[in-house]
C-alpha positions as a printed NumPy array, in Angstrom:
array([[ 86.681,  91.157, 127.245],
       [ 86.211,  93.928, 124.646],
       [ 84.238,  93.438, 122.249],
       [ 84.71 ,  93.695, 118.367],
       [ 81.864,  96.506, 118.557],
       [ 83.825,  98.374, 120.959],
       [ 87.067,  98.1  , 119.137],
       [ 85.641,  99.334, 116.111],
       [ 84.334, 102.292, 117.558],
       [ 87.303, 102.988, 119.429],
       [ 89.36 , 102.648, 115.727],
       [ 86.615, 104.827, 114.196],
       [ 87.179, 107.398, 117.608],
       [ 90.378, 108.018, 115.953],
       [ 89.187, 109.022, 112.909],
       [ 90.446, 106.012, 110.672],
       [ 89.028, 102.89 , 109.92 ],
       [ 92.   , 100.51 , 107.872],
       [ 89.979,  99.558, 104.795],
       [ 92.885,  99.078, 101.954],
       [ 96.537,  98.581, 101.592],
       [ 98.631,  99.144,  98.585],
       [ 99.336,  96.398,  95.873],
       [ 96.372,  94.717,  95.24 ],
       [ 94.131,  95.411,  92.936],
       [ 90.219,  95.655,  93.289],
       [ 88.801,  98.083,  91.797],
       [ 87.705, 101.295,  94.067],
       [ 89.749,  99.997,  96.781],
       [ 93.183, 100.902,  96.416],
       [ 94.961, 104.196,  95.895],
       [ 97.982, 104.348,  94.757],
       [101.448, 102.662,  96.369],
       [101.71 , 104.261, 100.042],
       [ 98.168, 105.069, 100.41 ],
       [ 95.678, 103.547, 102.668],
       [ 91.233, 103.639, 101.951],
       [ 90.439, 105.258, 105.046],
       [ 86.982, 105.97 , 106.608],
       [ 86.108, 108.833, 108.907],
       [ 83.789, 108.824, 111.865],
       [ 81.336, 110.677, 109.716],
       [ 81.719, 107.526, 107.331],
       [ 83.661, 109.374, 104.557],
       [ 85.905, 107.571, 102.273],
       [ 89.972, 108.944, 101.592],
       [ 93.346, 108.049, 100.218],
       [ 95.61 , 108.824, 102.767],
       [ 99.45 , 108.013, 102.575],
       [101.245, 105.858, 105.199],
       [104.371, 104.727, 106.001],
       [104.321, 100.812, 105.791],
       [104.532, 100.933, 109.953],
       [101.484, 102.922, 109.46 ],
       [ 99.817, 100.849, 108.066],
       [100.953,  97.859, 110.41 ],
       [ 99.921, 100.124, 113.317],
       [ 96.194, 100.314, 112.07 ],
       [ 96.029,  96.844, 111.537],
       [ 96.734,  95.302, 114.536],
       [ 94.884,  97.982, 116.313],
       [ 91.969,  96.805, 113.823],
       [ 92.167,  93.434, 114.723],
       [ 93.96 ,  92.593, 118.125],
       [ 93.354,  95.741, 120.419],
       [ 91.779,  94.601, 123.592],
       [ 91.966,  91.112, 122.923],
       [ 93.122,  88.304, 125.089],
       [ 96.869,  86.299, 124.75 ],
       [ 98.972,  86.717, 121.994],
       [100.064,  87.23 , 118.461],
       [102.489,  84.958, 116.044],
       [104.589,  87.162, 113.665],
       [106.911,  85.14 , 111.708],
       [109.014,  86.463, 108.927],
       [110.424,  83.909, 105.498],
       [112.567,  84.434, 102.407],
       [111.44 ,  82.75 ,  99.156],
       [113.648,  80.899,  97.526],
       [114.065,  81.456,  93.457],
       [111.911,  78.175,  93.047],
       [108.94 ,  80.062,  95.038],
       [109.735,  78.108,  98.344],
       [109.42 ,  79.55 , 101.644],
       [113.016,  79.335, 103.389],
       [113.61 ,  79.959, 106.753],
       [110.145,  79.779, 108.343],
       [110.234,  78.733, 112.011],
       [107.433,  79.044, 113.857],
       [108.797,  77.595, 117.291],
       [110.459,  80.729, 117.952],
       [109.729,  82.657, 121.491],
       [110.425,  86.061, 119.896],
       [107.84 ,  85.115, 117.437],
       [105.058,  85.747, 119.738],
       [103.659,  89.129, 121.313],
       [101.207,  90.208, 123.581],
       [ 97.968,  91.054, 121.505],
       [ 97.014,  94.327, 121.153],
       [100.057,  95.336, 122.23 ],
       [101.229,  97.725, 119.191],
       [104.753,  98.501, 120.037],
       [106.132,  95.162, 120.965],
       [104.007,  94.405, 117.177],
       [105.876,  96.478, 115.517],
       [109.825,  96.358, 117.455],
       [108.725,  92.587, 115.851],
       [108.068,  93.604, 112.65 ],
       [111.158,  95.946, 112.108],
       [113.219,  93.098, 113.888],
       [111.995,  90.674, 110.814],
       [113.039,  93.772, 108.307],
       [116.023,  93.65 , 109.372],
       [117.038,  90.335, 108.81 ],
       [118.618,  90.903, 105.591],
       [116.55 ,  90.586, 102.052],
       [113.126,  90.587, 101.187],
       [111.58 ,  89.07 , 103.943],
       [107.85 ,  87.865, 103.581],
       [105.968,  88.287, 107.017],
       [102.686,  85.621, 108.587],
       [100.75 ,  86.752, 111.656],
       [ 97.747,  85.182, 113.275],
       [ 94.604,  87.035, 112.761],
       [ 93.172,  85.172, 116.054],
       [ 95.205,  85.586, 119.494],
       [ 96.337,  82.483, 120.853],
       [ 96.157,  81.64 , 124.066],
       [ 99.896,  80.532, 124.453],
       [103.026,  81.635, 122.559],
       [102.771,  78.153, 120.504],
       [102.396,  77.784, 116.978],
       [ 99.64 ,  75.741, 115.947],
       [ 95.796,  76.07 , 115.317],
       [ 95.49 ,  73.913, 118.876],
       [ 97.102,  77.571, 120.21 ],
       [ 94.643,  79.665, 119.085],
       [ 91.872,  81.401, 121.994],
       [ 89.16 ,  83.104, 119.72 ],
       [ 88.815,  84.646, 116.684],
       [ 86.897,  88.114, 116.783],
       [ 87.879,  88.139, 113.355],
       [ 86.569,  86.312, 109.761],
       [ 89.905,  86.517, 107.004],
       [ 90.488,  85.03 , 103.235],
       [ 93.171,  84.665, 101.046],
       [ 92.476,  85.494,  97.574],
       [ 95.201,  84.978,  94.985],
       [ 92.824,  84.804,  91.734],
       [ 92.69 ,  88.716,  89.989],
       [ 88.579,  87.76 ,  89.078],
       [ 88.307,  86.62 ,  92.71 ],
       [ 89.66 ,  90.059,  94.17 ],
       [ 86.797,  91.586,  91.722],
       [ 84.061,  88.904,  93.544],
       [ 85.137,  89.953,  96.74 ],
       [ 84.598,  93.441,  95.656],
       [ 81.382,  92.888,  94.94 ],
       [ 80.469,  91.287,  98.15 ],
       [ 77.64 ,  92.784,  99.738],
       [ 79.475,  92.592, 103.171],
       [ 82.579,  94.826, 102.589],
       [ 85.824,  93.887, 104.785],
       [ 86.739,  96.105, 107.732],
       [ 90.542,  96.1  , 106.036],
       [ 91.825,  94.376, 103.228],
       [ 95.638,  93.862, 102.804],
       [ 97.677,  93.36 ,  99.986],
       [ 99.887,  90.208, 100.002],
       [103.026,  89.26 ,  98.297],
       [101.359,  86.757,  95.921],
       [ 99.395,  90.258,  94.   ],
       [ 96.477,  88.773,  96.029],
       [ 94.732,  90.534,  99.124],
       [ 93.585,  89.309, 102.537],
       [ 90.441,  90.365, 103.54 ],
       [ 89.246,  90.966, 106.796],
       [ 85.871,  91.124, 108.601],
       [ 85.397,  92.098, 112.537],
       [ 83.091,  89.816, 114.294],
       [ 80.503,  90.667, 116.697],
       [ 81.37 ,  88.37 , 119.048],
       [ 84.669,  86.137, 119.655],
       [ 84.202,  82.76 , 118.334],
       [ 85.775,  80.468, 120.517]])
């Protein structure tokens, strides 16, 4: 099993370390629409602008490379009244092999192209089987939140343990993400 350590180093190997996504909004974290907070091996700090696979690409590199079982992608419309519509989570095609960045993204441009704004979930942690469900999942070598509230996003960015990537979601909130030292089971 590789561990978080390892994956990290191999990300920062390549010269690019996800730390920001466009969208959101805390301060010093975000460039502009298309542009990704990246951080060099020597630990320097730059916009650079990706393509939304791009960005994809360095996530689940980030977060699933060398890990165990698999991932759940699963793609939603809203409805006008804010309801998700559509979401089904029992689906085999749903599920890919962690760490496994093309079948990740042939998944991702799959749930593009299903017509509208589509709004696309994956699991942070692998799970063990291609089932839904929290009883699914193998280990996390990953921490995440969900912030929604603006003065929240400005807490976070305060925190004195900075995320290894944070993500802007649909709801002008962020996900933040921190790499573990060690799976927790």
């Amino acid at each position: 099993m590789t561990s978080t350590h390892q994956q990290r180093a191999s990300a920062s190997r390549q010269g690019r370390l996800p730390t920001a996504s466009p969208l959101a909004s805390p301060p010093g974290w975000l460039g502009p629409p298309g542009s990704v907070l990246l951080r060099t091996r020597a630990g320097e700090r730059r916009d650079v602008d990706l393509a939304p696979e791009e960005h994809a690409a360095l996530l689940t590199d980030l977060l699933h490379r060398g890990r165990p079982g698999f991932v759940e992608l699963v793609g939603a419309h809203r409805s006008a009244a804010g309801r998700l519509e559509g979401f089904e989570r029992s689906l085999r095609e749903n599920f890919v092999p962690a760490g496994n960045r093309e079948m990740f993204l042939a998944r991702l441009r799959a749930l593009a192209g299903s017509g509208g704004r589509v709004e696309v979930f994956f699991t942070p942690a692998t799970l063990a089987a291609p089932l839904a469900g929290n009883d699914s999942v193998a280990s996390a070598a990953v921490a995440w939140v969900d912030v929604d509230d603006v003065q929240r996003l400005r807490d976070l960015g305060r925190f004195p343990h900075q995320p290894h990537a944070v993500v802007a979601s649909g709801s002008r909130g962020a996900h933040a993400y921190w790499l573990l030292a060690e799976p927790l089971p």
